[in-house]
C-alpha positions as CSV (number, residue, x, y, z in Angstrom):
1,X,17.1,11.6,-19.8
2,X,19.6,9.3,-17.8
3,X,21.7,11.1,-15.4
4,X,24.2,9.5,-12.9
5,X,23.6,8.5,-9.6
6,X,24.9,10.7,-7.1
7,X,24.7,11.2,-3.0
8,X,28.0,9.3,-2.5
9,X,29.7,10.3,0.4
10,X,32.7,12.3,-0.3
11,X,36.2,11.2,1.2
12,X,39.7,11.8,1.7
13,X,40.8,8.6,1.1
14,X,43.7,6.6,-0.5
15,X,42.9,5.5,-3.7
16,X,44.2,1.9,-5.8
17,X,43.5,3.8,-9.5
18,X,43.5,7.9,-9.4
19,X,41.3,7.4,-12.7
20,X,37.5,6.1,-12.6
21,X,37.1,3.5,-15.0
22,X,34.3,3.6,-17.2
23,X,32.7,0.4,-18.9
24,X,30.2,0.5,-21.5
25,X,26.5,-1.4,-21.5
26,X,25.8,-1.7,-24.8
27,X,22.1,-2.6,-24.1
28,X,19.9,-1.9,-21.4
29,X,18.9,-5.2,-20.5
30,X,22.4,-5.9,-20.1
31,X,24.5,-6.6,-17.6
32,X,28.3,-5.6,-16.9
33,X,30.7,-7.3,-14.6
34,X,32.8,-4.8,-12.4
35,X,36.3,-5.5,-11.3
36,X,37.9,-4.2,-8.3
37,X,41.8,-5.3,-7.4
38,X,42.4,-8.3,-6.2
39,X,43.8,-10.2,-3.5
40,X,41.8,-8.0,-0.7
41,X,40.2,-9.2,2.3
42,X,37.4,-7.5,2.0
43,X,34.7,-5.5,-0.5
44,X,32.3,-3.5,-0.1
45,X,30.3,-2.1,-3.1
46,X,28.3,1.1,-3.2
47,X,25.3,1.5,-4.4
48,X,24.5,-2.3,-3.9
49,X,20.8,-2.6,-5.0
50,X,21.8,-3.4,-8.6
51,X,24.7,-6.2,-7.5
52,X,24.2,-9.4,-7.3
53,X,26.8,-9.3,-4.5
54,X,28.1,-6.2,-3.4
55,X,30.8,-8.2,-0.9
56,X,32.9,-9.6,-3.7
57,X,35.8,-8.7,-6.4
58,X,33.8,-8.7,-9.2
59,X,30.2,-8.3,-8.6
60,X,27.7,-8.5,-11.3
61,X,25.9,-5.3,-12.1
62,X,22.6,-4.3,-14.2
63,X,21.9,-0.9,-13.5
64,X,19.0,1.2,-14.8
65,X,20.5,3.9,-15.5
66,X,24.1,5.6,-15.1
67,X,25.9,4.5,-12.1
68,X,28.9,5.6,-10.7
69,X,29.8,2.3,-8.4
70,X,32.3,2.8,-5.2
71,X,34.1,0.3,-4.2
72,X,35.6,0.1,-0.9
73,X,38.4,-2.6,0.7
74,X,40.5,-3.4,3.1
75,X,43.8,-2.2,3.0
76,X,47.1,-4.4,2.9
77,X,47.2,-6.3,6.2
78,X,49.9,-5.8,8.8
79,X,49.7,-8.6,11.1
80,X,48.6,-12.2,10.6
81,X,44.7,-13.4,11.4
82,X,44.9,-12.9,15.1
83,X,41.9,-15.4,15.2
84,X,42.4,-18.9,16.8
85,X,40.8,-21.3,14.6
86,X,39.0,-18.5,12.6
87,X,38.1,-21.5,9.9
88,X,36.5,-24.0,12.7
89,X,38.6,-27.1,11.4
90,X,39.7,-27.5,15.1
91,X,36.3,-27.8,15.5
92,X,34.3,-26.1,18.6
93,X,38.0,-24.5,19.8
94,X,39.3,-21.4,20.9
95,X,35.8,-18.8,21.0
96,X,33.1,-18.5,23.2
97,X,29.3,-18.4,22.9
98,X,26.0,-17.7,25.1
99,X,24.7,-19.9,22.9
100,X,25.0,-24.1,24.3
101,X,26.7,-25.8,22.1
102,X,25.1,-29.0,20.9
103,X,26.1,-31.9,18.1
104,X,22.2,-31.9,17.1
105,X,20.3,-28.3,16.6
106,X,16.2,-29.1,17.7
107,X,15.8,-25.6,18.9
108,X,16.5,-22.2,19.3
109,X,19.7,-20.6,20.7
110,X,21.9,-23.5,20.0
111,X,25.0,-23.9,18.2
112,X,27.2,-26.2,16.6
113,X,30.0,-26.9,14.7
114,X,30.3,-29.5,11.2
115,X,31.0,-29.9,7.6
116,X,27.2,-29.8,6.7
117,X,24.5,-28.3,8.6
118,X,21.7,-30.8,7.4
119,X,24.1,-33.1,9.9
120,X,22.4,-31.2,12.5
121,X,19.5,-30.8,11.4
122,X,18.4,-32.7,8.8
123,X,14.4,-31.5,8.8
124,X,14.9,-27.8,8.1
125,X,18.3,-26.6,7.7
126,X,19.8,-27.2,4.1
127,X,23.3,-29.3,3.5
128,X,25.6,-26.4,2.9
129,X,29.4,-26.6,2.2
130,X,31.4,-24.2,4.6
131,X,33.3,-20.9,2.6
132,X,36.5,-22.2,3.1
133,X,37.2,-25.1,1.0
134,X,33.7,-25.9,0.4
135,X,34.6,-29.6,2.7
136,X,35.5,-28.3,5.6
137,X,33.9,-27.2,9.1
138,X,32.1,-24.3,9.6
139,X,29.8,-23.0,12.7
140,X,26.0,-23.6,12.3
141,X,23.5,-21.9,14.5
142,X,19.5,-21.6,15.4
143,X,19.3,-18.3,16.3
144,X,17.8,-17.2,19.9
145,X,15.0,-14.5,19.8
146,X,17.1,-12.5,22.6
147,X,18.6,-9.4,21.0
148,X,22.2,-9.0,22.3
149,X,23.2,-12.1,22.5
150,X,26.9,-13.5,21.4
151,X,27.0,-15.8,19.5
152,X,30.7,-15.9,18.9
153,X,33.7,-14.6,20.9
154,X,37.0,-14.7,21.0
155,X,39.8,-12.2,23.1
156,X,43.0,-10.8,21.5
157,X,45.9,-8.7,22.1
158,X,46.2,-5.8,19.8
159,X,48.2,-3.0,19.7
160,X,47.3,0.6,20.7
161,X,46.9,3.6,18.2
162,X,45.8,0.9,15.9
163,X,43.2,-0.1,13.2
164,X,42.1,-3.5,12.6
165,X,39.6,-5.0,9.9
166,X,37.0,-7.3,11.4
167,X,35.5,-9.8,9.1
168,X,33.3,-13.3,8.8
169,X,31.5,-14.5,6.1
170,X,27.9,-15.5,6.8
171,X,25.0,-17.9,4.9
172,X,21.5,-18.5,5.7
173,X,20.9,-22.6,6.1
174,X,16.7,-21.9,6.3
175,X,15.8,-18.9,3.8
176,X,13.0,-18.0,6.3
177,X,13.7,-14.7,8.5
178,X,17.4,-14.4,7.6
179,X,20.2,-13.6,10.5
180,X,20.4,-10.1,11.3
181,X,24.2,-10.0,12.9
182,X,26.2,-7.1,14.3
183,X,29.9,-6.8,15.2
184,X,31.1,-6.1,19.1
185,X,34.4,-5.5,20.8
186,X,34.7,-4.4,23.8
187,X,30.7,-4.6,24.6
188,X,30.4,-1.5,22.0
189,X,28.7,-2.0,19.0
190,X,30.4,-1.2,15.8
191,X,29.7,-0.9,12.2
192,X,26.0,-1.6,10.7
193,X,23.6,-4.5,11.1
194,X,24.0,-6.7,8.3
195,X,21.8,-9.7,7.3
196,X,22.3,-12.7,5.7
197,X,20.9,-13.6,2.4
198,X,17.5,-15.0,1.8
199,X,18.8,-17.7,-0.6
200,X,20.3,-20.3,1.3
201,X,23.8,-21.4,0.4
202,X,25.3,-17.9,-0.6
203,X,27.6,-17.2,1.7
204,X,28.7,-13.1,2.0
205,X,31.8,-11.5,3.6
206,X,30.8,-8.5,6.1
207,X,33.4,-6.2,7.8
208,X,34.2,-3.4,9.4
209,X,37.5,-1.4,10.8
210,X,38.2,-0.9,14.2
211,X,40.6,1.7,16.2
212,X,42.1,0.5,19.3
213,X,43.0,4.0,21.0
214,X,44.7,3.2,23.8
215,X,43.3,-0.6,24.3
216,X,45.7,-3.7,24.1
217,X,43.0,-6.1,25.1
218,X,39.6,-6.5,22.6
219,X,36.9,-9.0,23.1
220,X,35.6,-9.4,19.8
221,X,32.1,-10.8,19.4
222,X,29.3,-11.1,16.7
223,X,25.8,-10.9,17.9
224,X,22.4,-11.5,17.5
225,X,19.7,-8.4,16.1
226,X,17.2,-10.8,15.6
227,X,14.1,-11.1,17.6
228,X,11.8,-12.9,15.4
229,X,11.7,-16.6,16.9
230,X,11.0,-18.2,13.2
231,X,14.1,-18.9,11.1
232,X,17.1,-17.2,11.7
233,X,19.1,-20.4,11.0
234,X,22.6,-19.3,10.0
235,X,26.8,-20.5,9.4
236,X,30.0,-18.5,10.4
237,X,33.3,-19.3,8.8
238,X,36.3,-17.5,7.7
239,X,36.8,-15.2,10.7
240,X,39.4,-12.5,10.5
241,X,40.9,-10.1,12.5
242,X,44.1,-8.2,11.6
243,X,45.7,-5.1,12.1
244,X,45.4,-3.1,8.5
245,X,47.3,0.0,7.2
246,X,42.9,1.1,6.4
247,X,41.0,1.7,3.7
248,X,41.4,1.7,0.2
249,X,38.8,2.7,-2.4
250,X,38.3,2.5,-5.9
251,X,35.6,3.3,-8.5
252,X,33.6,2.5,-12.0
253,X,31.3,4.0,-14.1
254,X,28.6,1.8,-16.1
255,X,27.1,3.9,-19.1
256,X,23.9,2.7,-20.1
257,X,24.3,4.0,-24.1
258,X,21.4,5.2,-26.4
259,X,23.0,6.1,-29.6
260,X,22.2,7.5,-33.0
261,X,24.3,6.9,-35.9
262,X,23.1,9.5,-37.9
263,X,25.0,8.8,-41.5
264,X,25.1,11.4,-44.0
265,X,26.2,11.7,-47.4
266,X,28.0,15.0,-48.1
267,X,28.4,14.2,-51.9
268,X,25.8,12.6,-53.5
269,X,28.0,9.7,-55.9
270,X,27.2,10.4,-60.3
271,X,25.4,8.1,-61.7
272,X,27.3,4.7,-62.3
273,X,30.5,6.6,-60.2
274,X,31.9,5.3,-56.7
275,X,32.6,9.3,-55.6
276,X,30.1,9.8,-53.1
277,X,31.4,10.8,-49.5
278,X,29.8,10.0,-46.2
279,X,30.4,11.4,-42.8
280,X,28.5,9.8,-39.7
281,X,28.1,12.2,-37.0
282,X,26.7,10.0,-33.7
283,X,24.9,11.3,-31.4
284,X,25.2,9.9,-27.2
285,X,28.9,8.8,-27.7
286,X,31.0,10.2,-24.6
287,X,34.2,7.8,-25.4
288,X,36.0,7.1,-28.5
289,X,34.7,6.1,-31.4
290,X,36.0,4.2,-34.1
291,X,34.7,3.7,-37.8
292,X,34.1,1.0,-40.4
293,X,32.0,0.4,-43.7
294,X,31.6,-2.8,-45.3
295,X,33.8,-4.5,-43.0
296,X,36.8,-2.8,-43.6
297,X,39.0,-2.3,-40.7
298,X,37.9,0.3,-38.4
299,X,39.3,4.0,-38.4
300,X,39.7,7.0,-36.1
301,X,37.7,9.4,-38.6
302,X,34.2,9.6,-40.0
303,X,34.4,10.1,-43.7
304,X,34.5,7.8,-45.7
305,X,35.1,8.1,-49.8
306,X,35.0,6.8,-52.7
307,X,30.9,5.9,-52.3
308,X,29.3,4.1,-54.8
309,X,25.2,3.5,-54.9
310,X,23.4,0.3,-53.4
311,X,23.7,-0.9,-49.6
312,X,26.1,-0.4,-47.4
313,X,26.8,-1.6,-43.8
314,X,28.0,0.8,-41.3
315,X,29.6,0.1,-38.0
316,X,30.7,2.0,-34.8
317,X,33.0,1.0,-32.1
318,X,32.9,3.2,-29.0
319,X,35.7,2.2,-25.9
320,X,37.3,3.0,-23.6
321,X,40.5,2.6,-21.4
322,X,39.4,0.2,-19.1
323,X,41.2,-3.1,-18.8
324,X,37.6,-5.0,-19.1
325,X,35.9,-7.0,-21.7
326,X,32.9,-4.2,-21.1
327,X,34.9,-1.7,-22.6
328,X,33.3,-1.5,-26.1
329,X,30.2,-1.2,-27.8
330,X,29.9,-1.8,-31.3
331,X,26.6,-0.3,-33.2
332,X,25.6,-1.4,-36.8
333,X,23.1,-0.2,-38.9
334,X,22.5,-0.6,-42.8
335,X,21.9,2.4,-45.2
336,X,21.0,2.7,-48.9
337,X,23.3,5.3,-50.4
338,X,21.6,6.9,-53.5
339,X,23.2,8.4,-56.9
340,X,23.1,11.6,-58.8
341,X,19.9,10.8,-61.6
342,X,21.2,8.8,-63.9
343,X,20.0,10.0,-68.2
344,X,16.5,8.3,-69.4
345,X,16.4,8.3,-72.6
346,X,13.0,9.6,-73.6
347,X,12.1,9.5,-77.5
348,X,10.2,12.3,-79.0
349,X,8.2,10.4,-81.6
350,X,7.9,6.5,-82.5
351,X,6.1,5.2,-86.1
352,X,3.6,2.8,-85.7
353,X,4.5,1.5,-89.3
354,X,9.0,1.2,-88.7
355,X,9.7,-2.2,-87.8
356,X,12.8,-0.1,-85.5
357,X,10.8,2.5,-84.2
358,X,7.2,1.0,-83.6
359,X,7.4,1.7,-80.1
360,X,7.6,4.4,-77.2
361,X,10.3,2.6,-75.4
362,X,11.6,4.8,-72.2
363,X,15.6,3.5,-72.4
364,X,17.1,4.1,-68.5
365,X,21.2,4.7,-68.5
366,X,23.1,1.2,-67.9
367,X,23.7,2.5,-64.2
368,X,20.4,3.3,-63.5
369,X,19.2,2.2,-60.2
370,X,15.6,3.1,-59.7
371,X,12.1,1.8,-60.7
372,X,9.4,3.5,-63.0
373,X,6.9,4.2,-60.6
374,X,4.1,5.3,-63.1
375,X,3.8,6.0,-67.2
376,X,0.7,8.3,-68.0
377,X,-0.5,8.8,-71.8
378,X,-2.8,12.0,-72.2
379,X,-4.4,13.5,-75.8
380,X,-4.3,16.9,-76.5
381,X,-8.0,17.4,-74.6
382,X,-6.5,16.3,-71.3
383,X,-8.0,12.9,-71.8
384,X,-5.6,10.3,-70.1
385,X,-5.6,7.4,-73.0
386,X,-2.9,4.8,-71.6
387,X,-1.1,4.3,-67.8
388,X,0.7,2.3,-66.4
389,X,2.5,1.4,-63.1
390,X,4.3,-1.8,-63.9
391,X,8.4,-1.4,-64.3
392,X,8.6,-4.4,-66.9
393,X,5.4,-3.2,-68.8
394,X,7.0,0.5,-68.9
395,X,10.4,-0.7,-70.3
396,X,8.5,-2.8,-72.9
397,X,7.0,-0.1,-74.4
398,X,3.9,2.0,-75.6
399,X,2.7,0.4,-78.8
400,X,0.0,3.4,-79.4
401,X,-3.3,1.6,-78.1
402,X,-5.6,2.5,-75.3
403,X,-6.5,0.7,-72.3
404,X,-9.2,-1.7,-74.4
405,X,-6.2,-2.1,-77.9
406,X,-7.9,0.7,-80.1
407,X,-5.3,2.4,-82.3
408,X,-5.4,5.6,-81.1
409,X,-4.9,8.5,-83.9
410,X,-1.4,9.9,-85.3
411,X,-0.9,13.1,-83.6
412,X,1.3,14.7,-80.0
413,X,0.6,13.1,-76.7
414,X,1.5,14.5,-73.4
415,X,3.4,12.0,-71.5
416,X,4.2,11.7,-67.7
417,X,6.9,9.6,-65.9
418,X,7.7,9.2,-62.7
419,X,10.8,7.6,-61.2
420,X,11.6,6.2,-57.5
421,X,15.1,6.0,-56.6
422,X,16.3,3.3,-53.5
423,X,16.9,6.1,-51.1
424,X,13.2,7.2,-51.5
425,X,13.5,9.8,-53.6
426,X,11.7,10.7,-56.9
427,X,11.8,12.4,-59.8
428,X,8.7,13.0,-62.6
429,X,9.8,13.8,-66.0
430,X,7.3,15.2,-68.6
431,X,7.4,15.9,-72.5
432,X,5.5,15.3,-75.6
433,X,6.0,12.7,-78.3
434,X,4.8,12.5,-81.7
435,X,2.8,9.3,-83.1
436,X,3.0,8.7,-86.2
């Protein structure tokens, strides 16, 4: 049973899209690309263990089962970056640090700004491009072991009764014992921890919002949560700080489907006729659903008429409203539509003697579709005298001979046929038939 992942947080908030979308993974090894509105300057996806990186746009998802996804951003900015050279192209301008700043990194608590971190250390920290242009400068740092430390500041004027967003984007240059950062302004901690990525190279946004109250001055700092004294090698860049109307949110859900097709013919075609009807009736489709057989074009209903006998290839289209290429699923499957029995024609006697009629020869309607399963010959005494289970050898006919070629006597046999038909059905005639 898949259910959907609950214990979100329930909030009075503003809203980009009033509606959830709803995207469709057609196959549980999948995975579905969500899409929240652009042009924000900042993301934050919830839940986040199935993203491959909850901090951006369009994370990728592959969820095990159904997940409603929260996304939340930073509203539409009212004031400019209040950062002074929040991108580090000025170089080692306009913040503070209680970390020495160095132009070669050799051990911990040091800092420095350049376009590649191997620059600074080229024995253990990995030549990185900075976030911004992927050229540019960005600040590298060994972390220090001593919790609390800043290792970035900068003081700005802001305006009271305010909220501001307060952002940086942050990359591990050793994988070992990633950065473990938190946000300060004021001396007061705010938001959660967060941690850089283990891979080195993948640079992630973090924020959080801030209220001023009645404050006009904030010293704004990020530092360190780290205590381990191995790794934590890390790069800033991309700072912000703005004043923001808030918070926006938006939300998907990714459906994980499992679905029967379940066909059915309601009217079974006549033999050689194309008058059959079949209705499909699916089973695990929440959305809409669109039909189509044989490649025709698809259809809102599912009956289709005018069925004739042999295979057939079904398909169904589920979607849904979302602007997204993950917002269909289309499931095939092939069935084998029988007929209504078509006439065997079944002599009652044959002469061994007629050159027409020296045979028992079992004549099937032109528009038979079927196989003779088995022909049994049995005498009077309940003696069987001739079988066979061979299609060809059936249609060619029982010249009046046992198993060995003896003659066997003029007189009534007993005879037994059975039919299979391609939908797995089957049908045994019996009757008697004169030899003469």
């Amino acid at each position: 049973m898949k259910s959907i992942l609950s214990g979100l947080i329930l909030l009075c908030v503003n809203s980009v899209n009033a509606q959830i979308d709803t995207l469709l993974l057609c196959d549980p090894s999948d995975e579905v690309q969500l899409l929240a509105s652009p042009g924000r300057s900042g993301y934050k996806w919830y839940p986040f263990v199935s993203l491959d990186n909850s901090t951006i746009q369009n994370p990728i998802a592959s969820p095990v089962l159904n997940t409603l996804y929260v996304v939340e951003m930073i509203g539409d900015l009212i004031s400019e970056n209040l950062i002074i050279n929040h991108d580090f192209e000025e170089g080692n301008l306009g913040f503070s640090s209680d970390y020495p700043f160095t132009d070669r990194i050799f051990t911990q608590g040091l800092y420095g700004v350049s376009t590649s971190a191997a620059q600074l250390n080229g024995t253990y920290f990995t030549d990185c491009p900075d976030h911004t242009s992927g050229e540019g400068m960005m600040m590298v740092i060994d972390g220090s072991p001593i919790e609390g430390q800043k290792v970035w500041c900068q003081t700005v004027e802001v305006n009271p009764q305010s909220t501001y967003a307060f952002s940086a984007w942050l990359t591990s240059v050793l994988g070992e014992n990633p950065a473990e950062l938190q946000f300060s302004i004021n001396d007061s901690r705010i938001g959660q921890i967060f941690t850089a990525q283990e891979e080195v190279c993948e640079w992630r946004q973090f924020y959080e919002l801030w209220r001023s109250k009645d404050t006009s001055i904030a010293n704004i700092c990020i530092i360190n949560k780290n205590e381990d004294r191995s790794g934590n090698d890390f790069a800033l860049d991309d700072i912000l700080f703005a004043e923001t109307e808030g918070t926006l949110y938006d939300s998907t859900m990714v459906l994980i489907k499992d679905v029967s097709l379940n066909p059915s013919l309601s009217v079974l075609p006549d033999c050689g006729e194309s008058n059959g009807q079949l209705i499909v009736d699916p089973s695990g489709i929440k959305s809409q659903a669109s039909y189509s057989l044989d490649g025709s074009s698809f259809q809102n209903h599912p009956r289709f008429e005018n069925i004739a006998a042999g295979q057939h290839d079904l398909s169904i289209m589920e979607y849904t409203s979302a602007t997204s290429p993950y917002n269909s699923c289309v499931y095939d499957t092939t069935l084998v539509v029988g007929q209504k029995p078509c006439p065997v024609y079944i002599p009652n006697a044959f002469d061994r003697s007629s050159r027409e009629n020296h045979l028992f020869i079992i004549t099937p309607h032109p528009q038979f579709i079927g196989s003779f399963t088995y022909l049994n010959i049995i005498d009077k005494w309940g003696a069987r005298i001739f079988y066979s289970n061979d299609h060809h050898s059936i249609e060619s006919g029982w010249d009046g001979t046992t198993y060995d070629g003896k003659k066997v006597l003029s007189g009534v046999y007993v005879y037994i046929l059975e039919i299979e038909y391609p939908d797995g059905t089957s049908q045994r005639l019996t009757g008697e038939v004169t030899l003469f």
